[in-house]
Backbone and ligand atoms as CSV (ligand in chain L), in Angstrom:
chain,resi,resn,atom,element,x,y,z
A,1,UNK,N,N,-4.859,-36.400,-26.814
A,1,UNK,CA,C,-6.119,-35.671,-27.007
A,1,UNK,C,C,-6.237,-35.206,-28.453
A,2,UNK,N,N,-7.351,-35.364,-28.982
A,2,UNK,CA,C,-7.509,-35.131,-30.540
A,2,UNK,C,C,-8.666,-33.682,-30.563
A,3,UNK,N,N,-8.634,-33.467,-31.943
A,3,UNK,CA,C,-9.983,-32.288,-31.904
A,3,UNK,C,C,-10.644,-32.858,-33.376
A,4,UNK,N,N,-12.099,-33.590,-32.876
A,4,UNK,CA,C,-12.762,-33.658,-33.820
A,4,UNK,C,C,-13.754,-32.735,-34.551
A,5,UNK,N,N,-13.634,-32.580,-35.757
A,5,UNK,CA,C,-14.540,-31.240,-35.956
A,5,UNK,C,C,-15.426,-31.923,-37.325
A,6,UNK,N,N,-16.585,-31.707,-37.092
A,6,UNK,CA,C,-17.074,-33.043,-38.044
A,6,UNK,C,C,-18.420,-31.823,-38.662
A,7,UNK,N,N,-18.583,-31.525,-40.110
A,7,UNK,CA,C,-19.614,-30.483,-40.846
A,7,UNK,C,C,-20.897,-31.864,-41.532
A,8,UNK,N,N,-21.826,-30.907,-40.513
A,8,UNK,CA,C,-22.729,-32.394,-40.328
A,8,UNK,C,C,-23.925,-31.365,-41.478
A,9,UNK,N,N,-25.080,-32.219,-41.566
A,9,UNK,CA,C,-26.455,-31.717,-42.195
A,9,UNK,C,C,-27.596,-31.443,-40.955
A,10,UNK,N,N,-28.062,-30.224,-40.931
A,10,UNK,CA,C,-28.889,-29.811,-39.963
A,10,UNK,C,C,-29.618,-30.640,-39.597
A,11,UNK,N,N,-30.103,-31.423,-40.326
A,11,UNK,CA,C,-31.382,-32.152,-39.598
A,11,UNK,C,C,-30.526,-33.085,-39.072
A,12,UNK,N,N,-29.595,-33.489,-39.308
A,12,UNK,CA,C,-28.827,-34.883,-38.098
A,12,UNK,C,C,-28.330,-34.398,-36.702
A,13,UNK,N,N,-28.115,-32.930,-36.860
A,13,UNK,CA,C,-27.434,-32.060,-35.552
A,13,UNK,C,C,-28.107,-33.123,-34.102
A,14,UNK,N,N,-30.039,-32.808,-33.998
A,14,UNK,CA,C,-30.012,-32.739,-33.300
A,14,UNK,C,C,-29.993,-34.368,-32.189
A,15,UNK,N,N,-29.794,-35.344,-33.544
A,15,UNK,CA,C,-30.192,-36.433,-33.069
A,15,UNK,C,C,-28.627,-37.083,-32.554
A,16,UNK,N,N,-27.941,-36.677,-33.408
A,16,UNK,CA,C,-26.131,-36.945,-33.032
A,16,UNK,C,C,-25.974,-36.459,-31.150
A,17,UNK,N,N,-26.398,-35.267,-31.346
A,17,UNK,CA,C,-26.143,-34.685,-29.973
A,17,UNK,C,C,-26.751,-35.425,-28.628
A,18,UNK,N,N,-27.600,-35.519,-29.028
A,18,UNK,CA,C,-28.621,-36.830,-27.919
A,18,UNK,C,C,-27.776,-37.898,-27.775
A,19,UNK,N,N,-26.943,-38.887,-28.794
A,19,UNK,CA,C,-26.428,-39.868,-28.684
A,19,UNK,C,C,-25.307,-39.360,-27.859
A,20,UNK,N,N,-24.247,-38.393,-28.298
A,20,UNK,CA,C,-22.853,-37.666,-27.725
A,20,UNK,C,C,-23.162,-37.663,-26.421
A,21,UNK,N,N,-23.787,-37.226,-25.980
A,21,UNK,CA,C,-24.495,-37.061,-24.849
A,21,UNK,C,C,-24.489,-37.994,-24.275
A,22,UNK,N,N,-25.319,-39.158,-24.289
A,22,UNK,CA,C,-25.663,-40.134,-23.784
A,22,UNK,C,C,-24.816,-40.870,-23.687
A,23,UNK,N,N,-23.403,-41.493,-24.536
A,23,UNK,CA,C,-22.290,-42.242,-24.683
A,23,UNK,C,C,-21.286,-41.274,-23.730
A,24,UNK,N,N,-21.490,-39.849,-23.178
A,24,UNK,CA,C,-20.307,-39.013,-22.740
A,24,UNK,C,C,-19.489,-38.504,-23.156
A,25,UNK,N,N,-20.065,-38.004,-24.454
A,25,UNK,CA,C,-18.633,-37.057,-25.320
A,25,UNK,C,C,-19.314,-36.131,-24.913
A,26,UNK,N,N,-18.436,-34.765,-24.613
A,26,UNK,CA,C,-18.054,-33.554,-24.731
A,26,UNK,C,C,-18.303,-33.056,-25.931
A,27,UNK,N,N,-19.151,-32.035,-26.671
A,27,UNK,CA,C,-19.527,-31.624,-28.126
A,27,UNK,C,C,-19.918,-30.250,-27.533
A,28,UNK,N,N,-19.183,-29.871,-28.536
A,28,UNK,CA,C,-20.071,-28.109,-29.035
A,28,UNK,C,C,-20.718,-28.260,-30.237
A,29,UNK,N,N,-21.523,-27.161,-30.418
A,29,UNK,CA,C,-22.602,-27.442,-31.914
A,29,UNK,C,C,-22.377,-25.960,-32.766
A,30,UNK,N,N,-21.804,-26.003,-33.594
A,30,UNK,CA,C,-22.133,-24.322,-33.770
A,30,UNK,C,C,-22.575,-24.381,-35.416
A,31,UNK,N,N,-23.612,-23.391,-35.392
A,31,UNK,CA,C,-24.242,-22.765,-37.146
A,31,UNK,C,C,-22.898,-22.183,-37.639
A,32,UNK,N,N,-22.850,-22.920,-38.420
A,32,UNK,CA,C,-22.086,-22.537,-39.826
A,32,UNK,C,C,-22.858,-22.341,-40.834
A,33,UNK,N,N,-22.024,-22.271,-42.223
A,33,UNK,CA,C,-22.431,-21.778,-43.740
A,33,UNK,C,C,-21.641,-22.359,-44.389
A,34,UNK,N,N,-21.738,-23.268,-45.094
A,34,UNK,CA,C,-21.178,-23.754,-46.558
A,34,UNK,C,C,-20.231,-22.717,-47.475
A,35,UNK,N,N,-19.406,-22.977,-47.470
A,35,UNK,CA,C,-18.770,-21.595,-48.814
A,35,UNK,C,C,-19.296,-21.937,-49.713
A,36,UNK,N,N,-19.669,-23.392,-50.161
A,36,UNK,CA,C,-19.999,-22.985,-52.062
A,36,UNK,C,C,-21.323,-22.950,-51.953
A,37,UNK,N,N,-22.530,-23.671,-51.676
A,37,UNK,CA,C,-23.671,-23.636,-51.556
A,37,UNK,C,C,-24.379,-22.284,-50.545
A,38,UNK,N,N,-22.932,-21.767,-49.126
A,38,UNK,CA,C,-23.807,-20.733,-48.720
A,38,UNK,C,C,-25.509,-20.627,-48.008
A,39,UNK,N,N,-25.182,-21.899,-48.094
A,39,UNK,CA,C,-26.471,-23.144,-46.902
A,39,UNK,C,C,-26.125,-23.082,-45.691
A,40,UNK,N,N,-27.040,-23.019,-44.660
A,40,UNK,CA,C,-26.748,-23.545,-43.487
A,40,UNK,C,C,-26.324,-24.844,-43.156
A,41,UNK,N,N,-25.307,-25.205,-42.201
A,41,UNK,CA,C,-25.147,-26.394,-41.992
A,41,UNK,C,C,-24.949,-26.626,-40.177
A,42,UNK,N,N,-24.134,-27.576,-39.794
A,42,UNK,CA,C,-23.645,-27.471,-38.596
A,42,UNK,C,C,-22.290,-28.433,-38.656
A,43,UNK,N,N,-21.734,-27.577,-37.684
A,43,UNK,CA,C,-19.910,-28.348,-37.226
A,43,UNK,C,C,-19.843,-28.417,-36.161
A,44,UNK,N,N,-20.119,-29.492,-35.529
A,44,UNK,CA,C,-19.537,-30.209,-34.235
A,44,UNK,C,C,-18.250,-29.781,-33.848
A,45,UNK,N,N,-17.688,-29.285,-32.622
A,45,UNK,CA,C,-16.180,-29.601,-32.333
A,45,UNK,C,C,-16.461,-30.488,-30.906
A,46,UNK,N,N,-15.487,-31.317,-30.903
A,46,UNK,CA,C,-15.706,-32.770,-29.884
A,46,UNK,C,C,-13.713,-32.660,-29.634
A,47,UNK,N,N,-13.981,-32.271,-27.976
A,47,UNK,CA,C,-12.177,-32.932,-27.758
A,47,UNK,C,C,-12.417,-34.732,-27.504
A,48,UNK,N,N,-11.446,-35.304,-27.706
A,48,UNK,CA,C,-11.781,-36.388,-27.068
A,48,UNK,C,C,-10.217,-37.021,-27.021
A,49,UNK,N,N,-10.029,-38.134,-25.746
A,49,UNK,CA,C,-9.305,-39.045,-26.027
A,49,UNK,C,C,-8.850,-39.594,-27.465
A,50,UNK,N,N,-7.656,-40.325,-27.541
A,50,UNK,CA,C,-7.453,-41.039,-28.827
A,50,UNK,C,C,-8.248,-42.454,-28.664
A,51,UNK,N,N,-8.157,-42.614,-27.334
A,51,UNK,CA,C,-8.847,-43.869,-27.470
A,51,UNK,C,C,-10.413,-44.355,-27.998
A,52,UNK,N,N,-10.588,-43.053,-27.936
A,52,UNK,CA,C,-12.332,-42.625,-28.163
A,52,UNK,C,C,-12.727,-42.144,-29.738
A,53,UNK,N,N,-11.446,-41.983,-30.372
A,53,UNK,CA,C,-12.072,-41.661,-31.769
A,53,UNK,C,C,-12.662,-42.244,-32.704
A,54,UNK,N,N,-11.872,-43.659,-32.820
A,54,UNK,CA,C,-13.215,-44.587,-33.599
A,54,UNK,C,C,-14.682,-44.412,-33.393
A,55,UNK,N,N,-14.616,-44.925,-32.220
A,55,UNK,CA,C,-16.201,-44.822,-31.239
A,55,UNK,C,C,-17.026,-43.697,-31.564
A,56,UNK,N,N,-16.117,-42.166,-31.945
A,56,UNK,CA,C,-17.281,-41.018,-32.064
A,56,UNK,C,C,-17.201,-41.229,-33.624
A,57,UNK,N,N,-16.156,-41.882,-34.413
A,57,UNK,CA,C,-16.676,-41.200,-35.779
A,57,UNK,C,C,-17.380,-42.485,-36.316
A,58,UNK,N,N,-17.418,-43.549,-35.585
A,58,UNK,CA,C,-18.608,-44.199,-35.838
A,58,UNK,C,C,-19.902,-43.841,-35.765
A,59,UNK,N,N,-19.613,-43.183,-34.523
A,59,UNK,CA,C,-21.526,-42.444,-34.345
A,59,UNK,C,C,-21.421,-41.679,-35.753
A,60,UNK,N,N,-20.258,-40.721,-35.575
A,60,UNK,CA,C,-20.772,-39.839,-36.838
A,60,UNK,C,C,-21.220,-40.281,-38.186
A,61,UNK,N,N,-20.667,-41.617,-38.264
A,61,UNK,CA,C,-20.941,-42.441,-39.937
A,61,UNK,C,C,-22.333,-42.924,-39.738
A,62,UNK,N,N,-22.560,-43.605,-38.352
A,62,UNK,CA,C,-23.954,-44.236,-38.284
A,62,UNK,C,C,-25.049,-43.103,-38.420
A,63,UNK,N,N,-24.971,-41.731,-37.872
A,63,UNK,CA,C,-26.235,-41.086,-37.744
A,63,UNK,C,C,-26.008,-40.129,-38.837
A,64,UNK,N,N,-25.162,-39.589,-39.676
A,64,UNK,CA,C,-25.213,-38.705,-40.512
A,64,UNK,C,C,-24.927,-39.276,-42.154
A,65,UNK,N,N,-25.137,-40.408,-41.876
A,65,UNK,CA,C,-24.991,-41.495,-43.679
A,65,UNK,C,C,-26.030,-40.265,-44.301
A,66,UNK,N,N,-24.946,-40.160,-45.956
A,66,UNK,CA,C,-26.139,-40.071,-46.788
A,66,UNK,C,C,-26.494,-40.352,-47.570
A,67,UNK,N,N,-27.823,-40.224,-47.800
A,67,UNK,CA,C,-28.993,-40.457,-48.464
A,67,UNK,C,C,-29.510,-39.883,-49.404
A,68,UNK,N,N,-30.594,-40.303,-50.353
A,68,UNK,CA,C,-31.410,-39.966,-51.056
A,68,UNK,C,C,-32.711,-39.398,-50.553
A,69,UNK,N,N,-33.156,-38.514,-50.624
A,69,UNK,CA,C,-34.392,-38.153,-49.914
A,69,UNK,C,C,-35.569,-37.510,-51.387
A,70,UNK,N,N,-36.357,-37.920,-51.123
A,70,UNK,CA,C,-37.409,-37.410,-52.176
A,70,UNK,C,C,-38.122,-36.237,-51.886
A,71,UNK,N,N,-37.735,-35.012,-52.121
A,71,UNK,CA,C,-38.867,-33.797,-51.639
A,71,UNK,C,C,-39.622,-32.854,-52.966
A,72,UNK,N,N,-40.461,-32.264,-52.425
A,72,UNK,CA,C,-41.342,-31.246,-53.594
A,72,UNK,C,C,-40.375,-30.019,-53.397
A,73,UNK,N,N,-40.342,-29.797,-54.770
A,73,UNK,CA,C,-40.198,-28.376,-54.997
A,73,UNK,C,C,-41.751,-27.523,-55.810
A,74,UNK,N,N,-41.946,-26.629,-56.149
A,74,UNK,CA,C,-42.820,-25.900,-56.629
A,74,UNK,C,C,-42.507,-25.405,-57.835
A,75,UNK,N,N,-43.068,-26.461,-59.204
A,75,UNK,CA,C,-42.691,-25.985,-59.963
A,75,UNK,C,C,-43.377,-24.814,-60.991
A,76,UNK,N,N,-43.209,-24.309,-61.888
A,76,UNK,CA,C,-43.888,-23.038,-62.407
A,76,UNK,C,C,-44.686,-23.610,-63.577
A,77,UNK,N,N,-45.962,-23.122,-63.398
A,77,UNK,CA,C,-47.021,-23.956,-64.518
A,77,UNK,C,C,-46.777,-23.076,-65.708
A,78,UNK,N,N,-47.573,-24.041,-66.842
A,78,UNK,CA,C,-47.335,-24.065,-67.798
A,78,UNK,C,C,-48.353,-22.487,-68.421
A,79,UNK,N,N,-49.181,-21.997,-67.562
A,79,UNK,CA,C,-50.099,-21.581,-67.837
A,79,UNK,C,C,-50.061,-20.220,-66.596
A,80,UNK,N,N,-50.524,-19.369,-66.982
A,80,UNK,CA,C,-50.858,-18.253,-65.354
A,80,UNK,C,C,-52.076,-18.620,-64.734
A,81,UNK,N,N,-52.576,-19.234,-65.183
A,81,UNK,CA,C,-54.087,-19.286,-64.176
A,81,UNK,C,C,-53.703,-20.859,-63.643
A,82,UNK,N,N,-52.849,-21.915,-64.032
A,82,UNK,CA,C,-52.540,-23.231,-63.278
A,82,UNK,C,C,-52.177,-22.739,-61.770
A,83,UNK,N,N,-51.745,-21.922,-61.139
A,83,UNK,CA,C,-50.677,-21.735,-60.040
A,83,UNK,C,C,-49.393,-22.789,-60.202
A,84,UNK,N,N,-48.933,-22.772,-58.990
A,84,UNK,CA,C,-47.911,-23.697,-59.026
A,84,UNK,C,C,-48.078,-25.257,-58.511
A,85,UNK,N,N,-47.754,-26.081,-59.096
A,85,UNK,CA,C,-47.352,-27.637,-58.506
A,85,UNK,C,C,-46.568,-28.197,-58.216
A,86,UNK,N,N,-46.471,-28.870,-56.924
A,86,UNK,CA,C,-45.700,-29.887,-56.362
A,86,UNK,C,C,-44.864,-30.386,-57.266
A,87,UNK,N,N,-43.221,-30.793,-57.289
A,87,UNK,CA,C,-42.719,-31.200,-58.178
A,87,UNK,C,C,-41.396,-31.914,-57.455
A,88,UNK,N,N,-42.000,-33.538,-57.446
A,88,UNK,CA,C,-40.694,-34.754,-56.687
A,88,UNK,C,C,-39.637,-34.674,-57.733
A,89,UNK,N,N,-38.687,-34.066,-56.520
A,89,UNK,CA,C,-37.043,-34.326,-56.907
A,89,UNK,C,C,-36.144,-35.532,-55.934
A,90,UNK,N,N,-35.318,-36.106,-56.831
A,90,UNK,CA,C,-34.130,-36.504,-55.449
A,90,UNK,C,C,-33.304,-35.874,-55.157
A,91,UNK,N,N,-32.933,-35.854,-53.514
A,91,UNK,CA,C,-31.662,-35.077,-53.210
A,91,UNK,C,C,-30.885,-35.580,-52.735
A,92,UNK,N,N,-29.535,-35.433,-52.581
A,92,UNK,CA,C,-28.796,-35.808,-51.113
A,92,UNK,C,C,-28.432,-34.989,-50.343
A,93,UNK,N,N,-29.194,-36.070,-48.862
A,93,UNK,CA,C,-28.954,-35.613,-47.756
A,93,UNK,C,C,-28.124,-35.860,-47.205
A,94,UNK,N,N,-27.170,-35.073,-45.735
A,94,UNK,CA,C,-26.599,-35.990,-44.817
A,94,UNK,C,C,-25.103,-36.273,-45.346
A,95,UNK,N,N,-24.580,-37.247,-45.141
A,95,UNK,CA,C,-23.127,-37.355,-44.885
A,95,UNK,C,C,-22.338,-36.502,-44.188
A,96,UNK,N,N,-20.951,-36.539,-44.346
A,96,UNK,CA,C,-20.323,-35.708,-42.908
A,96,UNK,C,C,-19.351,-35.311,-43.409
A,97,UNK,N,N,-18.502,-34.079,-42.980
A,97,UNK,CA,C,-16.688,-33.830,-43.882
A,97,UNK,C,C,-15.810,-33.943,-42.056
A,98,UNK,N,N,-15.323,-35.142,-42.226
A,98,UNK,CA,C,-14.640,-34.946,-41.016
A,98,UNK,C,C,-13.302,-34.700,-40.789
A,99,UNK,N,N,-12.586,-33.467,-39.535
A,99,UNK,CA,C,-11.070,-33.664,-39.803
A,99,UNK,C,C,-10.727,-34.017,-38.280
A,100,UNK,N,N,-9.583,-34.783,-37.702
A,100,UNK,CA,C,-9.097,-35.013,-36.563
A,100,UNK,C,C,-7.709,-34.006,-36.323
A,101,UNK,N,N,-7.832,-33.220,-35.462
A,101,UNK,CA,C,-6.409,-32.321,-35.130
A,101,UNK,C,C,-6.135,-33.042,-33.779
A,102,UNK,N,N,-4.694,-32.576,-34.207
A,102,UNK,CA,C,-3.995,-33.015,-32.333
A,102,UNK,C,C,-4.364,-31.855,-31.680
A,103,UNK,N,N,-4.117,-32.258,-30.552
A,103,UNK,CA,C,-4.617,-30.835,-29.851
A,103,UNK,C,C,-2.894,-31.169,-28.526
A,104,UNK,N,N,-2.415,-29.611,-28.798
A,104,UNK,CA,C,-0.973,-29.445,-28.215
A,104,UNK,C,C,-1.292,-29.815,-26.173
A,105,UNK,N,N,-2.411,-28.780,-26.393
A,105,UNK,CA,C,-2.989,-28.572,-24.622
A,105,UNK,C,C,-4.297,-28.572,-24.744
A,106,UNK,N,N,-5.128,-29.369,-22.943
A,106,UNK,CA,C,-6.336,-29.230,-22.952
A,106,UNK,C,C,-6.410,-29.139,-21.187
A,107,UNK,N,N,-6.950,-27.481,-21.152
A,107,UNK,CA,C,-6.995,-27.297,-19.857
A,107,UNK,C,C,-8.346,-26.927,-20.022
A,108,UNK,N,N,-8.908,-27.234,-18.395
A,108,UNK,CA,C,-10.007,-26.250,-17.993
A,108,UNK,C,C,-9.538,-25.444,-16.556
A,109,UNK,N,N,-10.291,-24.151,-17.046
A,109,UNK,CA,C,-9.490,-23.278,-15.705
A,109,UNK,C,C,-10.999,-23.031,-14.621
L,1,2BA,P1,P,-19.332,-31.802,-49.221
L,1,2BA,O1,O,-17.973,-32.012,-49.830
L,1,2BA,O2,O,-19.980,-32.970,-48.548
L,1,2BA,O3,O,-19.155,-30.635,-48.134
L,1,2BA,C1,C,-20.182,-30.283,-47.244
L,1,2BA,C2,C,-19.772,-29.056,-46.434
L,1,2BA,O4,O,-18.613,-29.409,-45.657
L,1,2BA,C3,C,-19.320,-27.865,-47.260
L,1,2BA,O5,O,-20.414,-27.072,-47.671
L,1,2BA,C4,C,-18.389,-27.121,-46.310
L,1,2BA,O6,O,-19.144,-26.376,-45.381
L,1,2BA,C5,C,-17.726,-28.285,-45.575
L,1,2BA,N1,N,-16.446,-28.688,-46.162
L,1,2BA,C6,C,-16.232,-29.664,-47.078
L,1,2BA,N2,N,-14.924,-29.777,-47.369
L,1,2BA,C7,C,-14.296,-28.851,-46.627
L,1,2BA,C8,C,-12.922,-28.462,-46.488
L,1,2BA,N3,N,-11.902,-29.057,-47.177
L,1,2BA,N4,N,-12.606,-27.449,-45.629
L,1,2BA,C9,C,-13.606,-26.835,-44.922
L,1,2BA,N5,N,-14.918,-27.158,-45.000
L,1,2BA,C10,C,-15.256,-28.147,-45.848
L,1,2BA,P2,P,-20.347,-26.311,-49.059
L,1,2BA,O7,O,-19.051,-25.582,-49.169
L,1,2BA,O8,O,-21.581,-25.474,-49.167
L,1,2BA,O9,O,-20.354,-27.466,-50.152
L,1,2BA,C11,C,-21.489,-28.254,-50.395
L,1,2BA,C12,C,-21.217,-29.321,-51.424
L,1,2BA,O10,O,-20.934,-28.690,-52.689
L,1,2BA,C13,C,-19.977,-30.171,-51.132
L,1,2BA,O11,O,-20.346,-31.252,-50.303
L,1,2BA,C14,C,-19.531,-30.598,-52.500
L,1,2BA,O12,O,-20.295,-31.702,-52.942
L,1,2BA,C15,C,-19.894,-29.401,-53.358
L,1,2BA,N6,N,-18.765,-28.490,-53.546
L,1,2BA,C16,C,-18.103,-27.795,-52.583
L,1,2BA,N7,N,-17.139,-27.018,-53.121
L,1,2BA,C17,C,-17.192,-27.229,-54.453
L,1,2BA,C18,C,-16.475,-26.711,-55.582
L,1,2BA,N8,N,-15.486,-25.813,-55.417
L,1,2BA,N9,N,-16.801,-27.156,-56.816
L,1,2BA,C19,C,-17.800,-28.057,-56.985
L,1,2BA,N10,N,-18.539,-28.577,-55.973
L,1,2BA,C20,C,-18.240,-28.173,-54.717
């Protein structure tokens, strides 16, 4: 029995979980915080078989890849009477920090 604990990007939380689900893993979801950024994020903990770990951290590579995403920020005009404008940045989104622990015991009482 292993303990996967995988620090995902919010917006993948909820679509990973649908799949976990659906394939029959066992997942908890819990809000975390980033130490350096101090962002919200989310960390999966998943017990699973050994035989089963490829299989989940494949899901995890397939649904939490990351990416480049193009969003507005609001940038500050040049002027006080301009207001503010839309301003395309790239970011990255997504990817995953994953660790596998043994796990000594796994009871349910
Ligand atoms: P990543 O390395 O992809 O890490 C994403 C999140 O995964 C981290 O959020 C943290 O919550 C978790 N994480 C990563 N490595 C971990 C570890 N060894 N133990 C426990 N949790 C871990 P943040 O801490 O907010 O970091 C966000 C991103 O900022 C990191 O992305 C990395 O690119 C950068 N970063 C983190 N610490 C840094 C540092 N000391 N100096 C420079 N850049 C840093």
């Amino acid at each position: 029995m292993k303990l996967v604990m995988a620090i995902i990007h919010d917006e993948d939380a909820f679509h990973i979980m649908d799949l976990l689900n659906a394939k029959g893993f066992s997942a908890t979801k819990l809000a975390t915080t980033g130490g350096f950024l101090r962002a919200g994020n989310t960390t999966l903990i998943c017990g699973v078989t050994e035989e089963r770990i490829a299989e989940l951290i494949d899901i995890i590579e397939t649904k939490c890849r990351s990416r480049k995403q193009i969003t507005s920020v609001n940038n500050v005009s040049v002027t006080a009477n301009e207001g503010f404008a839309p301003y395309p940045v790239e970011v990255t989104v997504g990817g995953a920090t994953i660790f596998v622990l043994s796990v000594e015991e796994f009871k349910k009482v």
